[in-house]
N, C-alpha and C positions, 0 to 999 in steps of 0.2 A: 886232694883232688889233683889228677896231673894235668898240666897246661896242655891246654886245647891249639894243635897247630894253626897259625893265624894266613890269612890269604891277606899279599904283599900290597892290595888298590884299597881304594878308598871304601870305607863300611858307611852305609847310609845313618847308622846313628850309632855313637858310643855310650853307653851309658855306665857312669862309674859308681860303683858301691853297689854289692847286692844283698841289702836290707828289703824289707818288707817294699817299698816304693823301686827301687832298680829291676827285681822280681818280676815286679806286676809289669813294669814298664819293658821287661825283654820279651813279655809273654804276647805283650798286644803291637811290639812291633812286629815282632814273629808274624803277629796274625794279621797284620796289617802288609805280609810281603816284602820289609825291608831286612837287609841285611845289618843284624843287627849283633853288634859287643859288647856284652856287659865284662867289664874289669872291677873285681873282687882281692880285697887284699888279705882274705882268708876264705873260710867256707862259707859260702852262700847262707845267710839266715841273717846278720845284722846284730840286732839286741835282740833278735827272736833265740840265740846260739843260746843269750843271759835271763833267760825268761822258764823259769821251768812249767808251770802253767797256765795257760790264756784261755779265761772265761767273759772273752766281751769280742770274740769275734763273732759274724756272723754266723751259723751254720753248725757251727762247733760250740756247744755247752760248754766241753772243756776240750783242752788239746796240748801236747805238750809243746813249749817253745820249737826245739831241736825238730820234731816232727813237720809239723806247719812248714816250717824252713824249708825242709826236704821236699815235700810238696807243692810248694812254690817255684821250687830251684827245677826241677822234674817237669811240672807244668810247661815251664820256659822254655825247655831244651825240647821240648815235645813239638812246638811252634817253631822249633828253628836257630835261636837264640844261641850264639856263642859264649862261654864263659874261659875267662883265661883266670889265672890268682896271678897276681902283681900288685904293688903299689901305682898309683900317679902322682905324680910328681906337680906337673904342669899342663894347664888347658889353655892356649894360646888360639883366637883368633886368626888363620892367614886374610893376605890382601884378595885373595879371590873369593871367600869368604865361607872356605871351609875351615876345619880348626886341627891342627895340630898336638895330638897329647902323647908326651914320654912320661916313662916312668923308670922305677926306680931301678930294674931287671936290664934298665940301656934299649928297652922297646918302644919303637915309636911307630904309632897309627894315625891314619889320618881320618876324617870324618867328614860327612854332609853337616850333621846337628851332633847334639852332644846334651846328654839328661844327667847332670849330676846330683847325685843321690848319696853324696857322701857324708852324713848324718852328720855325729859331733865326737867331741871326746869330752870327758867326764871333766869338772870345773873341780881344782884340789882349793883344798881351805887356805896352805899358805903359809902355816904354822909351825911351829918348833917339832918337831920329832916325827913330821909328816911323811916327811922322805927317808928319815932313816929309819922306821919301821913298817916299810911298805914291803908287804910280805912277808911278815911278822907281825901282825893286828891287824894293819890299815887296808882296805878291802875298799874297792869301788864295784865291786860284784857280788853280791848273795848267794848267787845260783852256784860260783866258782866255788864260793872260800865255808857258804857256810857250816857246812859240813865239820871244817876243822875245828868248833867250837862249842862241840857239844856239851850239852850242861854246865856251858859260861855263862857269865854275864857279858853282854855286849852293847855299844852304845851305837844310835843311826844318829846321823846327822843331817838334820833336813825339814820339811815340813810340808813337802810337795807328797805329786802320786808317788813317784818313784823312792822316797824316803820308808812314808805308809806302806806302802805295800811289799816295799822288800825287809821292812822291820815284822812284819806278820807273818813272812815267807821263815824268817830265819828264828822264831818263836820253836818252830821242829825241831831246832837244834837246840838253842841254848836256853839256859833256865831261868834268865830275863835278857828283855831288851828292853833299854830305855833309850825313845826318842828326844835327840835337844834339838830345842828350834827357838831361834832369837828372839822368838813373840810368844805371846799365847794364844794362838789361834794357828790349827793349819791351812795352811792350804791347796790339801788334797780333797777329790772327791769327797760327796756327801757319806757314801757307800763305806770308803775304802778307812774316811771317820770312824763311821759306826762300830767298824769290823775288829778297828784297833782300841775301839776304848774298851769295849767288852771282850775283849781277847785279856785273861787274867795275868800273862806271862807278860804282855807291852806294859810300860811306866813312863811321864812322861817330864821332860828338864824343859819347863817352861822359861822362858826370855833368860837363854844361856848364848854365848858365844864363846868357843873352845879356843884357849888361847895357849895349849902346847898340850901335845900327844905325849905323856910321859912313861918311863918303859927302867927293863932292864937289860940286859945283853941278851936272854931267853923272849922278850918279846915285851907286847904293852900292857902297864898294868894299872894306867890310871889316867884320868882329864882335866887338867887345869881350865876351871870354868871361870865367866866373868858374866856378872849379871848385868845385862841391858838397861835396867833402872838402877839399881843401885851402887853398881862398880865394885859389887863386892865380892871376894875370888871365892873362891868354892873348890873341889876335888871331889870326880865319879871314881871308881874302882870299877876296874873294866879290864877287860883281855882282847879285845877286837874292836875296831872300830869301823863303822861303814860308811862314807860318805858320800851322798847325793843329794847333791846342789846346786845341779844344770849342767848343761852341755855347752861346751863353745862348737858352732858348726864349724865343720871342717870346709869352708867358702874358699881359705888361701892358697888352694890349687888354682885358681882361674887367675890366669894373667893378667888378663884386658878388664879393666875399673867396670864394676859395675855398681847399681844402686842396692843397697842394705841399709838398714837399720843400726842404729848405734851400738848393737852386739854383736853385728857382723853378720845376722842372718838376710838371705837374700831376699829383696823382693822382686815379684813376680807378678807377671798381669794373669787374669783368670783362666787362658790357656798354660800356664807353665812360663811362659817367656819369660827371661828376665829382660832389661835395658839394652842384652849383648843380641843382637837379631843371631836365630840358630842355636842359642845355649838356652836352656830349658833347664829350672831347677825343680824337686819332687822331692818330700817326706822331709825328715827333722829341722834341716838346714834353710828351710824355705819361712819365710815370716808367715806365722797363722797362730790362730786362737789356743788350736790342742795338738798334741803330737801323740797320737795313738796309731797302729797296726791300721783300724779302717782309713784312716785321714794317708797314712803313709801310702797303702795303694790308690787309694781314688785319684791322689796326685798322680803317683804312677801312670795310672789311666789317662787322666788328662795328658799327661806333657806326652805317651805315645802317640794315640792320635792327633794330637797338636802337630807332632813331626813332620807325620804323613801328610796331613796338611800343609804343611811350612814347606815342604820338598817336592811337592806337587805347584803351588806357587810358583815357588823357586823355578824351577824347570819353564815354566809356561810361560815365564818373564826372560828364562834367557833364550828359548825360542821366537820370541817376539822380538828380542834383541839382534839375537843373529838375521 
């Protein structure tokens, strides 16, 4: 996507990350008449790019991730909405009490409000052979990598949705996957359960914890386990490994302290606000129950009109002032 030439004055709201939530939120500033910036540090879709089918959104039985994307992204631009690709760097507070954000390309805008939407990145295990064979087995994408592993055996590592479901996605490729998860019990959906115990090709490494990714110069080919109750090591035979194990949100762009939770996810009052008056957080990174595609736009929704609101205020208070 080529960068979108940018006008040098203030954009009524910036919104960074355009996943599912920055999307929705350029579409209803759009429509809400602000001049609005979303900043993307690739192509518009999010984890919808790593998603090859979504069957829980509204409206859509099924739909491909990369699709949706497109259609969101389109929507946006339809209302108005600017899209530049860049990193951010830094969301700084000024003393007038618009906000200042550079990034990584040396560009700096300036803003009314500011919706960050910049999700998370993938949580690594931490273990021996983790990093040296990333991109050689070790996989935090299904959508990407499964494909190279057809009729392997491969292990997931996880016990969540995104564990479940990307162990069932990547069953089309390889000739087993066995799920290891520290306990015996997951905790993924009722559904995405079901789907996996009666899927003949999923197996599953009940209260294992992986304590080195073992390999050879051509790639991975095995998992040094350790059982949870009994400390007793074990060895998978495996060619790929997947791991998903949460998201750290990516919160450490914002300069000015705000309030979060002890994993760093932000919180926010029921408009989107966080603690920073004018910064508005929406979708992964934001503290809440579930993190799904509907939750990620409804925030979207919310913290746009929240804006408009907030900048209408804003306005009518410094009219009163002057």
């Amino acid at each position: 996507m080529t960068e979108t030439k940018v006008q040098a004055d203030t954009w009524d709201v910036i919104i960074i990350g355009g996943g599912p939530a920055g999307m929705c939120a350029a579409m209803y500033a759009g429509r809400g008449m602000l001049r609005a910036l979303l900043i993307e540090r690739g192509l518009p879709g999010g984890e919808l790019l790593n998603t090859e089918k979504i069957e829980d959104y509204p409206g859509f039985e099924s739909i491909l991730g990369p699709e949706l994307a497109k259609r969101m992204a389109d929507h946006a631009r339809k209302f108005g909405a600017t899209f530049v690709t860049d990193t951010v760097d830094t969301v700084k507070k000024r003393d007038d009490g618009d906000f200042d954000i550079a990034t990584q390309m040396g560009k700096a805008y300036r803003a009314r409000a500011v919706i960050v939407t910049a999700g998370g990145t993938p949580n690594k295990l931490g273990v021996a052979g983790e990093k040296e064979y990333a991109g050689r087995g070790v996989s935090y994408c299904a959508v990407c990598d499964g494909a190279f592993f057809k009729q392997e055996v491969i292990a997931v590592i996880g016990g969540g949705d995104a564990a479940v479901e990307e162990a069932d996605y990547l069953t089309r490729y390889a000739s087993k996957v066995y799920i290891v998860h520290r306990r015996d019990t997951l905790r993924a959906s009722g559904l995405l359960q079901e789907r996996a115990r009666t899927n003949p090709k999923i197996g599953f490494v009940w209260n294992k914890t992986v304590e080195e990714i073992a390999g050879e110069p051509s790639g991975v080919k095995r998992l040094k386990l350790t059982d949870t109750i009994t400390g007793a090591a074990s060895t998978l035979d495996v060619t790929g490994v997947f791991i998903f194990i949460g998201f750290t949100p990516n919160s450490g762009i914002i300069a000015d302290h705000f309030e979060h939770d002890a994993e760093g996810y932000i919180i926010t009052d029921t408009h989107m606000q966080t603690s920073v008056p004018g910064l508005f957080a929406a979708g992964d990174l934001r503290v809440q129950l579930t993190r799904q595609i509907t939750t990620a736009v409804g925030d979207g929704t919310t913290a746009a009109i929240a804006v408009e609101k907030f900048l209408a205020e804003r306005k009518e208070g410094a009219a009163v002032g002057a």
